[in-house]
Structures are given as C-alpha cells and as structure tokens.
C-alpha positions as CSV (number, residue, x, y, z in Angstrom):
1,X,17.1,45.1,-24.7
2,X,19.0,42.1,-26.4
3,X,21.9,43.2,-29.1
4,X,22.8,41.3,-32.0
5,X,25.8,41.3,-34.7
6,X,24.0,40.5,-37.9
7,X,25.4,37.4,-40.1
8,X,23.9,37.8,-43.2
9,X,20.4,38.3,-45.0
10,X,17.5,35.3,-45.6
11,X,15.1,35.0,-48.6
12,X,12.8,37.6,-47.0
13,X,15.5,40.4,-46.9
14,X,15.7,39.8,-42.9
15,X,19.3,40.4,-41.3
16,X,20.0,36.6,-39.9
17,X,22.4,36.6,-36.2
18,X,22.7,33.5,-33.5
19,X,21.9,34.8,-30.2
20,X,22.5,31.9,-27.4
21,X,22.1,29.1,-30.4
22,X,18.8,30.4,-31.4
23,X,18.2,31.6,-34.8
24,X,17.2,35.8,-35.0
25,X,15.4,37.0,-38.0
26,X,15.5,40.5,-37.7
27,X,13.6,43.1,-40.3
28,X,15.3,46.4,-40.7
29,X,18.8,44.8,-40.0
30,X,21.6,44.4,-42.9
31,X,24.6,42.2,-42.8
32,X,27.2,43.1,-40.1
33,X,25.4,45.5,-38.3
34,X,24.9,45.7,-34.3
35,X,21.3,46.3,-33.5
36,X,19.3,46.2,-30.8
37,X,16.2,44.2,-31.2
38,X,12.7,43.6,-29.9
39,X,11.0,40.2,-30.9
40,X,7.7,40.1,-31.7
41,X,7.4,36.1,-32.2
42,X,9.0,33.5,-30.0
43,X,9.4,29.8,-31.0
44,X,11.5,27.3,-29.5
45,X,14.6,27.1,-32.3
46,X,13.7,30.7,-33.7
47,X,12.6,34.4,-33.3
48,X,11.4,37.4,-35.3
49,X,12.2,40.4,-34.5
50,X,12.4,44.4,-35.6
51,X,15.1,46.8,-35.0
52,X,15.1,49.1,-32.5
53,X,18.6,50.5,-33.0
54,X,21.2,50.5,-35.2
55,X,24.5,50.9,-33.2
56,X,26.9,50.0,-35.8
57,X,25.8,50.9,-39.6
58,X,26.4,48.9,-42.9
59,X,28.1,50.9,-45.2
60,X,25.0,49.8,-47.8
61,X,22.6,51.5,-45.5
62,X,20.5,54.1,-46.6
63,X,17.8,55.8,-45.7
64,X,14.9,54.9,-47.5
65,X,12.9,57.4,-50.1
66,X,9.5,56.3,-49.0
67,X,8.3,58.3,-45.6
68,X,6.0,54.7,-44.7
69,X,8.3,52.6,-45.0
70,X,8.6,50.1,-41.7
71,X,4.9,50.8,-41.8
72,X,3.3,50.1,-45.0
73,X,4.1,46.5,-46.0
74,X,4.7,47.0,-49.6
75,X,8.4,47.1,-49.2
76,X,11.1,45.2,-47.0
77,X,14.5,46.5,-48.1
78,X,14.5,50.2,-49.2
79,X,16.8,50.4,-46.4
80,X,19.6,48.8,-48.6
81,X,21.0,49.8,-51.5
82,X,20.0,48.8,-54.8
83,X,23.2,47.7,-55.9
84,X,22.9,46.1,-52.2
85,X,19.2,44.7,-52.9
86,X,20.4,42.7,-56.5
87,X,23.7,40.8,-54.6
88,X,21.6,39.9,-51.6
89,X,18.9,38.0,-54.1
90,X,21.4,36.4,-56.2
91,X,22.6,34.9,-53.1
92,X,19.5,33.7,-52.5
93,X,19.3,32.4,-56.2
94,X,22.8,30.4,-55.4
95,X,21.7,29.5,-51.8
96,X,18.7,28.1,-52.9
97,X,20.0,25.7,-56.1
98,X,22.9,24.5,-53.9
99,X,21.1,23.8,-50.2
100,X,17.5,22.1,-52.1
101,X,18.9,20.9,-55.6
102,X,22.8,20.3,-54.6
103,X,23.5,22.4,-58.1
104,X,26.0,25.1,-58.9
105,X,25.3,26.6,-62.2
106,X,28.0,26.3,-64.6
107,X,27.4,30.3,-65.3
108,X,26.1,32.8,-62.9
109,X,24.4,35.5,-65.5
110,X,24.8,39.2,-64.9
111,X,21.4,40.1,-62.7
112,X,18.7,41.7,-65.0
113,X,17.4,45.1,-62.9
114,X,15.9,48.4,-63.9
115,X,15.2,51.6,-62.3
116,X,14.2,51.2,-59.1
117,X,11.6,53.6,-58.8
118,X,7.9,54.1,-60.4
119,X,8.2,50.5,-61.7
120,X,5.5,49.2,-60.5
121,X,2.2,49.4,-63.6
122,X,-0.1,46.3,-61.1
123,X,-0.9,46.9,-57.7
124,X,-3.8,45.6,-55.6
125,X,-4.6,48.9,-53.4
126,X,-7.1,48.0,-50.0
127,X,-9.6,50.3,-48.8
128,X,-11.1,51.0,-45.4
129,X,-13.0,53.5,-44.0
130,X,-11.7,54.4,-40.4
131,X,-12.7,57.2,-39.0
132,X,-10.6,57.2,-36.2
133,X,-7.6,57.6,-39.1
134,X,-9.6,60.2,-40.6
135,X,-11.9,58.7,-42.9
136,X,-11.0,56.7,-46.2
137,X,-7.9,54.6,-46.3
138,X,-6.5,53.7,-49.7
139,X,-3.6,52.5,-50.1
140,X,-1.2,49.1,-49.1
141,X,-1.7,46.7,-45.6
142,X,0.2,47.4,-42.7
143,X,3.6,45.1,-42.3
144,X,2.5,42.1,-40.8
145,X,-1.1,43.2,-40.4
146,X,-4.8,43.4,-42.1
147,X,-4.6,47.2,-41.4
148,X,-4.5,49.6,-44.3
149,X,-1.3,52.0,-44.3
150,X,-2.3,55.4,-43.4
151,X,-0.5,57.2,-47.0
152,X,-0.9,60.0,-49.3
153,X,2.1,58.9,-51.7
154,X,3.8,56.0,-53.2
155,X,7.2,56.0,-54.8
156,X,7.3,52.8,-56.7
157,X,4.0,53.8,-58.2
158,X,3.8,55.6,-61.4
159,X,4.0,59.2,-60.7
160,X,0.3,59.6,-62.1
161,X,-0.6,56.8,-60.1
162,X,0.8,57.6,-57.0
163,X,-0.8,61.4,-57.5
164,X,-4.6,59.6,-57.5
165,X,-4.2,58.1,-54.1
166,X,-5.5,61.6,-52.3
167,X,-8.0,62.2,-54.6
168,X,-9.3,58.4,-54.4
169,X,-9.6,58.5,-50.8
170,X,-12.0,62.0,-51.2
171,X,-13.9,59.8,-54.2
172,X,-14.4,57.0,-51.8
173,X,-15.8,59.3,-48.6
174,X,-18.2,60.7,-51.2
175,X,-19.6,57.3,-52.2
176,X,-23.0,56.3,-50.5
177,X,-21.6,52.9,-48.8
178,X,-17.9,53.4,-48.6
179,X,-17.7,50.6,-46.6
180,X,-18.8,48.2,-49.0
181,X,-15.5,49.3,-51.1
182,X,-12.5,46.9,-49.8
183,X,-10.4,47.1,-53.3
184,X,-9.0,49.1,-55.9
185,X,-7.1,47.2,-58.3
186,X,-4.7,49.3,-60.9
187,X,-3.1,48.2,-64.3
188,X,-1.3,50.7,-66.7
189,X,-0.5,50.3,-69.9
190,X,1.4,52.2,-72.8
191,X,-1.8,54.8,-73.2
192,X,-4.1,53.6,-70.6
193,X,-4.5,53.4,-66.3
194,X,-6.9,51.4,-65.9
195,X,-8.7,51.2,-62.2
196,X,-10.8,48.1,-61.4
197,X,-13.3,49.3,-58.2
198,X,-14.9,46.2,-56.2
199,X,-17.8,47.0,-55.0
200,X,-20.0,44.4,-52.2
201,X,-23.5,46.6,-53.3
202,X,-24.9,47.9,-56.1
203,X,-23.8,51.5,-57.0
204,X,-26.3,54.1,-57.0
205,X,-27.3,56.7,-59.6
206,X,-25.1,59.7,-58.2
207,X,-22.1,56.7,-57.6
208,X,-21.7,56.4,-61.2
209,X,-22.1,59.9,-61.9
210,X,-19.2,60.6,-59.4
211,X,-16.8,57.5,-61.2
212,X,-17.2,59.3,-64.8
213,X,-16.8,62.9,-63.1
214,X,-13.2,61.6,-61.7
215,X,-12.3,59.3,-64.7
216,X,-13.1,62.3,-66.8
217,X,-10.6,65.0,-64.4
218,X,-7.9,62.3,-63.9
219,X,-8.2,61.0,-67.3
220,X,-8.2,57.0,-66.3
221,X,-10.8,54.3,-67.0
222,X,-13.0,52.4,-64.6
223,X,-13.9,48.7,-64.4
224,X,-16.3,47.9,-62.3
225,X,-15.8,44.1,-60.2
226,X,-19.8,43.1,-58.4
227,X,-18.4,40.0,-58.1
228,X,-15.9,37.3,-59.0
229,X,-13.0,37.9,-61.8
230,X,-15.9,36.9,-64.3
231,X,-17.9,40.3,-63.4
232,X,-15.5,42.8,-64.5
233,X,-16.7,45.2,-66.9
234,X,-15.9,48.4,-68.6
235,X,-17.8,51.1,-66.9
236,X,-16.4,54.6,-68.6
237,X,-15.6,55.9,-71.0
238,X,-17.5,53.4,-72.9
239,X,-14.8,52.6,-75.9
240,X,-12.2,53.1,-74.1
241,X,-9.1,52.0,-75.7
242,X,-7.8,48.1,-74.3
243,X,-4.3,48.0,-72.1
244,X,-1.2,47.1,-74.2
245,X,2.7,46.6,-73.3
246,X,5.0,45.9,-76.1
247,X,8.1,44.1,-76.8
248,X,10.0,46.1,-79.5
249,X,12.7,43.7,-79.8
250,X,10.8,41.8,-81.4
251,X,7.9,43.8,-82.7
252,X,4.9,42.9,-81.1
253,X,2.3,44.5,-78.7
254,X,0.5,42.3,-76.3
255,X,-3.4,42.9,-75.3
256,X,-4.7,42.5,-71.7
257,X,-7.3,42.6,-69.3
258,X,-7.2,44.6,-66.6
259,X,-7.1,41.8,-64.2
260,X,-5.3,39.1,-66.6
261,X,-1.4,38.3,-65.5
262,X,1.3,40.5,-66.8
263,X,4.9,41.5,-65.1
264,X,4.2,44.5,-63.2
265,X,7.6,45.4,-64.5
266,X,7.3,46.0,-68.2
267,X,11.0,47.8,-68.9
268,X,12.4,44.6,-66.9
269,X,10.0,42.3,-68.2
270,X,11.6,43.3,-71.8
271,X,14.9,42.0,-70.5
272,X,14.2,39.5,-69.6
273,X,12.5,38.2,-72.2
274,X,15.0,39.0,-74.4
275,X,17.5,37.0,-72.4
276,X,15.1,34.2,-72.3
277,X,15.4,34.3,-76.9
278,X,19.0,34.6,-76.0
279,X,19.1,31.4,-74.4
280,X,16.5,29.5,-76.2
281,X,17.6,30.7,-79.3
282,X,14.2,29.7,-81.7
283,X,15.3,28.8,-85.4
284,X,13.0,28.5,-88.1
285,X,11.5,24.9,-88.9
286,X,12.0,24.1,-85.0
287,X,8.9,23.3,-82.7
288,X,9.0,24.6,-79.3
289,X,6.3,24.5,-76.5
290,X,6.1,27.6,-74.5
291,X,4.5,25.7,-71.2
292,X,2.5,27.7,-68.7
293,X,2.2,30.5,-71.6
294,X,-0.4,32.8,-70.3
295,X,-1.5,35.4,-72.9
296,X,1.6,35.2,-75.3
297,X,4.8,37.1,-73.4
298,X,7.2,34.5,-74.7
299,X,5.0,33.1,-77.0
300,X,5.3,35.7,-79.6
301,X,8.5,36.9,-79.8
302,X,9.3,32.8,-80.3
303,X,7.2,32.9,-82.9
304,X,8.6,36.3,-84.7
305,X,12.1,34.7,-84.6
306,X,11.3,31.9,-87.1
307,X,10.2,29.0,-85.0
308,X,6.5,27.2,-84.6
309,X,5.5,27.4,-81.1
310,X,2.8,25.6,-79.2
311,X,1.4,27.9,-75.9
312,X,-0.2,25.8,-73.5
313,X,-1.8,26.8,-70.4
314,X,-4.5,26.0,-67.7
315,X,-6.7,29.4,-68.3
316,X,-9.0,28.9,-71.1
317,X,-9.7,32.8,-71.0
318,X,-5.7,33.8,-71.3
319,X,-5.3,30.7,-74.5
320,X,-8.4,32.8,-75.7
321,X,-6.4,36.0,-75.0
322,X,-3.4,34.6,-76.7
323,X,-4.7,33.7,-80.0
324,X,-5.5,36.9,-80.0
325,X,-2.7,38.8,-79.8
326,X,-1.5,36.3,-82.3
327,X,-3.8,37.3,-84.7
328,X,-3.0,40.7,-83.8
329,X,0.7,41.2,-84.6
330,X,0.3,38.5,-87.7
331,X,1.4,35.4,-85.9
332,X,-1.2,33.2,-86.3
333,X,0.4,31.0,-88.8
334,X,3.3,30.6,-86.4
335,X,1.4,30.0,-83.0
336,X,-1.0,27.5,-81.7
337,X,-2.2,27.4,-78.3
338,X,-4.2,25.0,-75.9
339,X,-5.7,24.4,-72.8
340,X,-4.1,21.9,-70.6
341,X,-3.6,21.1,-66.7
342,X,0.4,21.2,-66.5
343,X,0.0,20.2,-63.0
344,X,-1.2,17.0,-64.3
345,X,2.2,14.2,-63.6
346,X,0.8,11.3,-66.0
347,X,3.3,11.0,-68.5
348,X,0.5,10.8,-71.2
349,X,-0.1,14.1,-70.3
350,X,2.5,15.7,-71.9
351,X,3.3,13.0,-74.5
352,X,-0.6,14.5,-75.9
353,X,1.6,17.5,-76.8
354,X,3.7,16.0,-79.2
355,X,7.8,16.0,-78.9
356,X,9.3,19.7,-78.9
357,X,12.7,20.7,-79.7
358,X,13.1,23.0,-77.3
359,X,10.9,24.4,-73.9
360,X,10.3,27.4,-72.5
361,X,9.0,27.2,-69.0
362,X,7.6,29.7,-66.9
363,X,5.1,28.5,-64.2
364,X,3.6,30.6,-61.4
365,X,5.2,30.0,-57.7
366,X,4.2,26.1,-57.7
367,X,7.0,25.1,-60.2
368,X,6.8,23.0,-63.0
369,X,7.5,19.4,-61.2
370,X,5.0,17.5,-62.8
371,X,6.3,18.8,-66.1
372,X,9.8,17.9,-65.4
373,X,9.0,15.0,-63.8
374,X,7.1,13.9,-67.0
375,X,9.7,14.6,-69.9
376,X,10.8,11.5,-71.4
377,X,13.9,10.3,-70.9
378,X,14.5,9.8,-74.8
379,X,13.2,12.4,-77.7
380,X,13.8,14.9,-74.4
381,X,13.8,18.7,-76.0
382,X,17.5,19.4,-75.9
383,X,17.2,22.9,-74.4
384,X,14.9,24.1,-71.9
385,X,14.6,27.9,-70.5
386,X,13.0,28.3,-67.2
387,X,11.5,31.1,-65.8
388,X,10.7,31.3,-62.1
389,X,9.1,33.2,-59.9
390,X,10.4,31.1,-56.7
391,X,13.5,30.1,-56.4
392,X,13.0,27.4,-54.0
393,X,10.7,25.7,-56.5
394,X,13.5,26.5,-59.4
395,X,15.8,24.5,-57.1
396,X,13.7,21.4,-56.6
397,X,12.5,21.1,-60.3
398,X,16.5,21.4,-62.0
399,X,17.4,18.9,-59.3
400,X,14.9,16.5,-61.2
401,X,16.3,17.7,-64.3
402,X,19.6,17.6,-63.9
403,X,19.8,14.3,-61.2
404,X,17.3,11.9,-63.2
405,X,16.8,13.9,-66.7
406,X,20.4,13.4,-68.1
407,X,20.3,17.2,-67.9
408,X,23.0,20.1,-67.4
409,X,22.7,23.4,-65.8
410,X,24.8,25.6,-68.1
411,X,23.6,28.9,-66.0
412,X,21.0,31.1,-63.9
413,X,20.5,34.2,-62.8
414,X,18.5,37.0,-61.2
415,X,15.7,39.4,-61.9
416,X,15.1,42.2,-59.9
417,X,11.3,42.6,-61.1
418,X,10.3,44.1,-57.9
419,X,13.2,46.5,-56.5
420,X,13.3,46.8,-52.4
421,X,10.8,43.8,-51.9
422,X,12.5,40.7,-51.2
423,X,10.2,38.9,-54.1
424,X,13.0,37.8,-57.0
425,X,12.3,36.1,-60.3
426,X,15.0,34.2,-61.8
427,X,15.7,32.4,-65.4
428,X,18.1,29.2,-65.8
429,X,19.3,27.6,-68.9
430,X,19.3,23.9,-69.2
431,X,21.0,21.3,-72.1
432,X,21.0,18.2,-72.3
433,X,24.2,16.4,-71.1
C-alpha cells in the first residue's frame, strides 16, 4: 500500500502530497501527516484517494463527534479542528485571490465563525426505502455516492431536528407508497420547523391522517411538494404561523418560504451581515443598490441605517417576498425592489438602474462578472461590498475590478457558514482607487 507525507490542504478540505510527480488528493488526510492511501480514481497527472492509515498524526487531528462520518457525505473535515477548519479556508480565500485574480488584499479580516455544532436550520434530507438496510432511509447521501447514509442522528442538525430522523423513517415505512417519497426538505425558524415532504403520487386518506398525527406529537409543520417549487403548500396545521429569522442589530425580522433562499446559518449569517454595514457604511440621503438581493437580508438593515436602497434580483417571487418584509418592519418608504437578469453583460443593463453610491453584491456561486464587467468606468459607486459564496468566482470578478475598474482591494475575509464542510463564503471590501 503506497505512503504519503501530506503537503497541505485543497479547496475541498483534501490533504494534497506529490508521490513520483503526480498530484495525491487524499480525503481524511491533514497537513504533515504520513498516511497510507488507497486510490479510488486514477488520471494521468492526478489521483484521489482515502486514507487507510494514519502513521504519523497532526497535532489538529481529532476525532470527529459524528459516529457516520467517512460515510455520510454531509461533512469532509470534522476530522480537524475547528480552529484548524477556519485557517485552512482562509488559505483558500488568499490562495484563490492571488493564483486567479493576482490580488493580495490590503487587509486580511478576522474570519467570521460560530458554534460549530447544531448550526445547520436548511438541509435537503433523501429518502429510500431499502430493505436490505432495514427499511426506510432518511437521512444525507453517501460520500461520493447516490446511496442514502444508513443514520439515526445528526450533530450539525438542531437537536429537535436531529431527534425526528428515527421517528421519520417509522412515518415513511407506514406510508402506502414509501417509495414514491425521495425527499424531505427542512427549514427552521425562530418558532417554527417546517418539513417540506415530496411526494411522486397522490397521498391517500390514512397518509394525511398519519402527517397531522406526527406534526401534532413532534409539534412541526408540513408542506406538501406534488410537483415543482410552484406546488408547495401548507398542509397542517392549517394557520400555521410563517418562518422568520431576525437581525436584531438592526431591528428587523425577515419572512420566508420554506423553500425560498436563506443562510442556513442564521447566528453567522447575523455577522456577517453586520460586517457587511460595517464596510458599506449606508448614510442617510445615499442610494445604494443591493444587487442579487433575494428576499431582503442586506436589503433592510441598509435601509434601517438611513440610506435608500434599490434590491434587484432575477426571482420575481423573492422581489415579491422582499417588498414584503419591507412593508413588514416599516421600510417601505426606504426600499424599492425590481426584477432584473444580473447576468445580463449589456452595459444598458445596468445603466436602467440608475447610478448608486455604493453596492452591495452578493450573487449565488456564478459571480457577479457581468455586473462588474458592466460598471462604468465614470459615476462608478465608490464602495462596493461583495459577498461570495465561491471564492474562485470572488477572485475572477475583483481581478476585473481592481485590473480594468480603477478599483482597490482594501480587504477580505472568511465565513465559516458551514463548520467541517469545506464549503466557505467570504466578503471583500472594495474603493475606488
């Protein structure tokens, strides 16, 4: 069995070592660490791999609280430290800006974490029946499979949440096609767990009568999902109360639907989005566009510091949801929101939205580009605050800012919204030069 020393970690958490000149990837493996390794793809300049053995430890290894871990694909790094986990993404962060946007931030930021357990208020659980695995499955997929994880427990679940995984899996035997049940969707909120069942087939009679009899014991609400995201519904209790998060910095509470985009995150999520006002710093009698604004999460608080802020976004329900929560928290005056394809690159495009002072950006893994690559190079706002979920797309779109937008990077830094995953979102601060 081949041994490796382990060089360092990549943007998936993997250890990284050179056997022979060829490039190792190797899950389970931390920075310089001797393992023993088993590949499980072979390319001609590469290989992935798993540890086998760990011969010689890193003093960051630890072994990890969930008993299906290196099974269940959920997580990739609760192997390593959290304190571990934050300095091996803001490397990542730097790695990234320097090796795609040839950029060094003038300020590295303190990273933005939280606790690193029970975090997670969205998940996407599958379902399978397999009765060679003893019946209903529900939970996440296999590492590097379509499989669902045999598990009875999840720690970076909600407590509650984690507690209904048992009793979902009797629920779903019970049903009359549990087969025809791939996915249970879950959002909490500050009152409410809400759990969105997608069902292939029409529910029967004694179906229904067994969702309210477990919504009423475990005290959660159902949506049911027949079909596409249009389909959802309430299904019981009727009335049931909506899902809200709030941002008490700034002392608004934000509506959702169950399947409409939030952080999974919230306690980091209200971190970071007051380090995001930090940055932008809204004063009154500014304008500032809030681009890629889903249902308000910046929008708001921009608004309850003073300034007039224009939300746009390509979702006509989430604008909808947005002018809502406006209305809501007593922010209409302050707000306007729109509907507009921000992947559109005609300059026109984003002239239509009039000249802001300042931008807020916070696109989904695509980037911004044809935003960036649209500003003007006069009336440019002179502050922008970006928000990314990807930092390889971060990295591409400052190098148009900064290279051919006159602007500067004056910092970045690191957001451990999803603690021992290698997923990392990360916020930069840009001025113009």
């Amino acid at each position: 069995m081949p041994t490796a020393t382990v060089e360092s970690l990549d943007h998936e958490g993997r250890g990284v070592a050179h056997v022979d000149g060829k490039a190792i990837f190797i899950e389970g493996a931390l920075p310089g660490e001797i393992v023993d390794y088993a590949s499980y793809r072979r390319k001609p300049k590469y290989e992935n791999a798993g540890t086998v053995r760990v011969i010689r430890a890193s003093s960051q290894r630890v072994v990890p609280a969930c008993q299906h871990f290196g099974t269940c694909g959920g997580c990739s790094m609760q192997h390593l430290d959290v304190s571990g986990q934050t300095a091996a993404k803001q490397r990542v962060l730097e790695d990234a800006l320097w090796h795609i946007g040839r950029l060094k931030a003038e300020q590295f930021y303190s990273p933005i974490a939280g606790v690193p357990w029970a975090y997670r208020l969205r998940a996407r659980l599958s379902v399978r029946t397999v009765l060679s695995k003893g019946g209903a499955l529900v939970g996440f997929r296999e590492r590097h499979s379509s499989f669902v994880a045999v598990m009875d427990s999840c720690p970076i679940l909600p407590p509650h949440v984690s507690a209904l995984i048992q009793p979902l899996k009797r629920l779903v035997e019970s049903m009359s096609r549990p087969e025809r049940l791939p996915q249970i969707e879950v959002a909490v909120g500050g009152q409410v767990t809400v759990l969105v069942l997608r069902h292939l087939e029409a529910l029967t009679a004694d179906d229904e009568d067994r969702l309210r009899e477990f919504a009423d014991r475990y005290r959660i609400v159902w949506y049911l999902q027949a079909a596409g995201l249009d389909s959802v519904r309430l299904f019981h209790p009727p009335g049931a109360p909506p899902l809200r998060y709030a941002l008490p910095d700034f002392g608004v509470e934000l509506e959702f639907h169950p399947t409409e985009f939030t952080q999974v995150n919230h306690s980091v999520n209200r971190v970071l989005v007051r380090r995001a006002m930090a940055l932008l710093q809204p004063c009154a009698g500014e304008r500032i566009g809030d681009l890629f604004c889903g249902l308000g999460n910046f929008s708001l608080p921009i608004a309850s510091l003073g300034a007039r802020v224009v939300g746009i976004e390509g979702s006509a329900p989430l604008v909808a949801r947005a002018r809502q929560n406006a209305e809501r928290n007593g922010l209409t005056d302050s707000c306007k929101f729109e509907v507009a394809n921000l992947f559109d690159d005609r300059a026109e495009c984003l002239a239509a939205l009039g000249t802001f002072d300042k931008l807020l950006v916070d696109p989904p893994r695509e980037g911004a580009v044809a935003v960036v690559k649209a500003l003007p190079t006069s009336c440019a706002p002179q502050r922008i605050v970006y928000v990314s979920c990807s930092p390889a797309t971060l990295a591409r779109d400052a190098a148009i800012l900064v290279h051919e937008k006159g602007y500067r990077m004056a910092g970045a830094g690191m957001v451990n919204m999803f603690p021992h995953t290698s997923h990392l979102e990360s916020i930069a601060l840009f001025e113009r030069a």
